[in-house]
C-alpha positions, 0 to 999 in steps of 0.5 A: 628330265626328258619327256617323250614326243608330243603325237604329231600328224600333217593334216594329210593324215588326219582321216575324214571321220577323224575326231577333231578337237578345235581348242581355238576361240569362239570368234576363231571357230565362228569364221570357219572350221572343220565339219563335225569338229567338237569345239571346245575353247583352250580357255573352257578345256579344264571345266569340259573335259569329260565331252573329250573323254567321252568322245573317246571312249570308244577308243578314238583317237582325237586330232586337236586343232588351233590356228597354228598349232601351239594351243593344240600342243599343249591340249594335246600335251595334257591329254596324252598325260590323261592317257587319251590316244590324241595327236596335234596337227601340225600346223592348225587351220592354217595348214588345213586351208592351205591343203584344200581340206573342207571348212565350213561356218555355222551360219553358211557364209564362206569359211576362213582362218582368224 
């Protein structure tokens, strides 16, 4: 049995309207994260998928982040099975930091990775 590649974009690509699906934790998302990400926890995805399908629905592809990656591949995974447009980015925050691309907090202090 062969599967087909998981969708996989460098943070370069990812547009700065994107749809950005964080599946990190609540202490992950709380230290930094992506302005405007829709944040739903990998262990919360299951009971809160119809906000991702909605999100969608106007056609839009998501970009699913974790820390380094290997969370977003499997909620990537699975929503590519669901028949949603979604690509993992390679790398998760770590990437994301270490390319300069905005972060932020929600309570305005500087933003990092956990």
């Amino acid at each position: 049995m062969s599967f087909a590649p998981l969708p996989t974009v460098d943070v370069a690509a990812v547009p700065s309207d994107a749809l950005v699906l964080d599946v990190r934790e609540n202490d992950e998302w709380a230290a930094g994260h992506v302005e405007g990400a829709l944040h739903i926890p990998m262990s919360e995805f299951a009971g809160r998928l119809g906000e991702v399908t909605e999100a969608v629905a106007d056609g839009r592809r998501a970009y699913v982040m974790c820390r380094v990656g290997g969370r977003s591949a499997q909620v990537t995974q699975y929503l590519v099975g669901q028949g949603v447009d979604a690509a993992n980015i390679e790398g998760g925050m770590q990437a994301w930091d270490g390319a300069g691309r905005p972060m932020v907090t929600d309570n305005g202090s500087p933003a990092l990775v956990l």
